[in-house]
N, C-alpha and C positions, 0 to 999 in steps of 0.2 A: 504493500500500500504506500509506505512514504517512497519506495524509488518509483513508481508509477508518479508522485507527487511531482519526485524530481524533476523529472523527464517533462514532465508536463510544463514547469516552470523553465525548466529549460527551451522548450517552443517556445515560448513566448517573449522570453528574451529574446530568441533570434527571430521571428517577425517583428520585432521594434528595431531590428540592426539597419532595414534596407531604410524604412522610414526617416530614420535621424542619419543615415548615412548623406541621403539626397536633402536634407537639412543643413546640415553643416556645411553644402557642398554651395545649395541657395546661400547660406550667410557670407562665403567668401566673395560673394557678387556685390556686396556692401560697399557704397564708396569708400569707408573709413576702415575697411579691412586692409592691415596692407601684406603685401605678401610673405614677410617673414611670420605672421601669423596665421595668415592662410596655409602658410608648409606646417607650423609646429598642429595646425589643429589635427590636418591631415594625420602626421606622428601620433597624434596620441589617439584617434581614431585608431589607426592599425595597430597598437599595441592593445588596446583594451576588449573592443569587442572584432576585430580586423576590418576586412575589406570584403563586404560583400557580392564586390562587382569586380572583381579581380577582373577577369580576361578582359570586358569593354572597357574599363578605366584605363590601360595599358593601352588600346586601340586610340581610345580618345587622346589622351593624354600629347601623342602622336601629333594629331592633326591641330590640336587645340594650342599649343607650342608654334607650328609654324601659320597657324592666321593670325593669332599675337603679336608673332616677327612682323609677319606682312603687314598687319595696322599699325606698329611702331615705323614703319616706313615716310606714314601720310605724316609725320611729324618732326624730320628730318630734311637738313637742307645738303643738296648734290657736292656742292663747293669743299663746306666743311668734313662732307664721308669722305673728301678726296684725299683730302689732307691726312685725315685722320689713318685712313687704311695706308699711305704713303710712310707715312711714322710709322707702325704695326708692321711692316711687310718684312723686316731684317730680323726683325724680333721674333717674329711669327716664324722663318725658314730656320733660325738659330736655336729655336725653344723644340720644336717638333721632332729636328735629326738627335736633337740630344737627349730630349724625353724618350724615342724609343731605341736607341742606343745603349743608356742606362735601364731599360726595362728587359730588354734582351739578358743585360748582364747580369741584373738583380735573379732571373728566374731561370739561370746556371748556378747564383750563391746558393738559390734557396730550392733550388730542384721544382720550381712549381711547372705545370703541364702546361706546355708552351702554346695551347690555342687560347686557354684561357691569362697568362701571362701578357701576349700582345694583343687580345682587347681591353686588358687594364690600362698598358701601353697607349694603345690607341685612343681612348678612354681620355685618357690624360694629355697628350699630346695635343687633342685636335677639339673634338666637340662634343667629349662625354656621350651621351645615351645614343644619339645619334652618329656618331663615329662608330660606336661600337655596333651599332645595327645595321650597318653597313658594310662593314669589316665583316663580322659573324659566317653573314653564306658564302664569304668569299675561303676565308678557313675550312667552311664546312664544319663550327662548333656547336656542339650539342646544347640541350635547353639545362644544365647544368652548367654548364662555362660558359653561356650566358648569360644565365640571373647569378652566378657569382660575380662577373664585371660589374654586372647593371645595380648589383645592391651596392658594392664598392664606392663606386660612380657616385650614384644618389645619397649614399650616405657622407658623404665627402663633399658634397653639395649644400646637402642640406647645415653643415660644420659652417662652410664658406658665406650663404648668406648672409649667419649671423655674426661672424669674426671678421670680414673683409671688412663692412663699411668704421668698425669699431679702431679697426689698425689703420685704415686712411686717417680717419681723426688724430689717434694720436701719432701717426707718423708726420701730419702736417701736409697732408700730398693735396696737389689740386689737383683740379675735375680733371683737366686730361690724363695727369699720372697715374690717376685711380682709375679712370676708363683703360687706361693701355692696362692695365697692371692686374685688373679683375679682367680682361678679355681674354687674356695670355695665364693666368694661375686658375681660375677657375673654368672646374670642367664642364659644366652643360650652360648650355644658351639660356637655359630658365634662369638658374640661379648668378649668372651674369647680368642678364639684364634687371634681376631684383635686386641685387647687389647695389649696381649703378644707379636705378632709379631713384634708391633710397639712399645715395651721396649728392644727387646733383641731377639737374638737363644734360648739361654738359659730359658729365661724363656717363650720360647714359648714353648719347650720341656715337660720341667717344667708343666706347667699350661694343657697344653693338656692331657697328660699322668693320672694326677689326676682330668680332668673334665670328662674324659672319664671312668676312674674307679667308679668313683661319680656318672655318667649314669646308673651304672650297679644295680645301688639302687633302679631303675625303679621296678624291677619285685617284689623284697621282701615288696616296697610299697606298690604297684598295689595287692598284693597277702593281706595284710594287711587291707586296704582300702575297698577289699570286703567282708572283716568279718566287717568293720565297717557299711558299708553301708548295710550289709546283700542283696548283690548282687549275683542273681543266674545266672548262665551260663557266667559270663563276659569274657569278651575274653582280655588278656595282649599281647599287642604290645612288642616284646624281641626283642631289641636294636642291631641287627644282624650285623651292621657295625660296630661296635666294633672290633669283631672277624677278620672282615679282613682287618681294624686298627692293630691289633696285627700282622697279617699275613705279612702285608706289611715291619711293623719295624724291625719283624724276618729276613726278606729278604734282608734289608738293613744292618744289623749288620752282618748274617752269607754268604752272599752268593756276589759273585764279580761286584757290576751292579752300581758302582760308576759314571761311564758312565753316564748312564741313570736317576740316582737320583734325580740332582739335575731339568731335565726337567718336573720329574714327581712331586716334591714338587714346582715348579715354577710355572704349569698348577692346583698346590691346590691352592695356593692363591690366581691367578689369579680368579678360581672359586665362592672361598672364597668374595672376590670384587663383583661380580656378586649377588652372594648369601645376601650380605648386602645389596644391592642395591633392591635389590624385596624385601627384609625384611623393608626398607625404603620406600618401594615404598605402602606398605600392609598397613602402617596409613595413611590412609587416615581420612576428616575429619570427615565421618561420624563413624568411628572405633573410633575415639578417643571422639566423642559427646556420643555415646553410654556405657561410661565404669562407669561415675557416681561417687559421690566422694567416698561414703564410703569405697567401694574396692580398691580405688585406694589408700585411706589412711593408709588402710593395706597394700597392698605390698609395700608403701614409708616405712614405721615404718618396718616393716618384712627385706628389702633392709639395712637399718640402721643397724638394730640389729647383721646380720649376716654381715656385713660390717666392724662394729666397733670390735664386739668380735672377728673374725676371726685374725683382725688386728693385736690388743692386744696379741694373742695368739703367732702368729708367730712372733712376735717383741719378747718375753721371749723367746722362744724356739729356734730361728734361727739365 
């Protein structure tokens, strides 16, 4: 009688899981949510009662990431990305041959399985979740060296939004150095542009513009990687939101829709909010039991390296 109790009480907790899931998800749409709250709520979502919508959250998350990019677009001017990705571009070829240089070496120290090693690698060099979903069928790695990259990744992320903008302050850095500096040490596009957004315009500009050049690294990797791996027929993921990323900022610099701009970079962030939030929502604790130390020891060391030099770098030069 009382485990028939249990059981029973236990239905009913998890019919309350999907309703307050799609709740929390509504509150992140709030103008006064901002995104590092929107990620921690997601977090504490998947630790306590999880992620009831695992497989679509994962689909979404996907697309809802790059129409965020594309409406951060209508809000940027042509002149200034030029510049900005011209600054970025030495740093960018400098940080990527030597993030997976050192990621090669680190997982001969530590013997870890080398498909899931260079999507950490890649992970970290390029553009996080979507480097490594790209990289993935070109390895041919299984959904275990997968979601070990992609908790890595995320978890390192979700570290990054809330210690970058706290070490810009007291490092003293302005908008652009913090834009070069979160485009180039932090790994996904999400936690980049919440990073940036929540130092400044400027170096949201900044940091976007060259994390999204830095994407474009995907394909000459991915192209690269299958002569390493001597991969036949692989198929490269080419990063197509980019392009109307550019489309959009062209539109906002040469054509009259001032109007409208600022609604359509208002509905990206707002996005953006959301998009942490499923990205928060996605460790769960069984994602994070599964990743193991020694991978996760490489991308913390891998995380540092490209952290500290980039740093270094743009402090001499900026």
């Amino acid at each position: 009688m009382q485990q028939q109790k249990t059981i029973t009480q236990a239905t009913r907790q998890k019919k309350l899981h999907k309703p307050l899931f799609i709740t929390a998800a509504a509150i992140t749409l709030l103008p006064f949510i901002s995104t590092p709250v929107a990620l921690l709520l997601g977090i504490g979502l998947a630790q306590t009662i999880g992620n009831p919508y695992q497989q679509l959250t994962r689909k979404l998350t996907h697309w809802l990431l790059q129409l965020s990019v594309i409406g951060l677009g209508f809000g940027m001017n042509a002149h200034n990305a030029l510049k900005a990705g011209r600054e970025g571009f030495l740093l960018t070829i400098a940080s990527i041959s030597t993030t997976l240089l050192l990621g090669w070496l680190l997982s001969k120290i530590f013997r870890i399985d080398k498909h899931t090693s260079h999507l950490i690698s890649s992970g970290t060099a390029i553009c996080g979740g979507s480097a490594i979903a790209a990289i993935a069928p070109v390895v041919k790695a299984n959904e275990k060296q997968l979601s070990v990259a992609l908790g890595i990744i995320f978890l390192l992320n979700s570290v990054a939004l809330f210690l970058f903008p706290v070490l810009g302050h007291m490092l003293h850095l302005s908008q652009t150095q913090f834009g070069l500096w979160s485009a180039i040490a932090i790994h996904d596009t999400s936690s980049v542009v919440g990073a940036a957004s929540k130092y400044g315009d400027e170096a949201l500009q900044v940091a976007t513009t060259v994390k999204l050049s830095r994407a474009l690294w995907i394909i000459p990797v991915a192209l690269i990687t299958s002569l390493l791996f001597r991969t036949k027929g692989a198929t490269i993921k080419i990063p197509w939101f980019i392009g109307l990323f550019v489309v959009a900022m062209l539109m906002n610099t040469f054509l009259p829709i001032q109007q409208i701009s600022p609604i359509l970079t208002g509905s990206a962030k707002t996005g953006l909010s959301l998009t942490l939030f499923l990205i928060g929502a996605n460790l769960t604790r069984e994602m994070l039991r599964g990743i193991g130390w020694k991978p996760l020891l490489q991308g913390v060391l891998l995380w540092a390296f490209i952290s500290i030099s980039a740093l270094m770098v743009i402090l001499q030069l900026h």
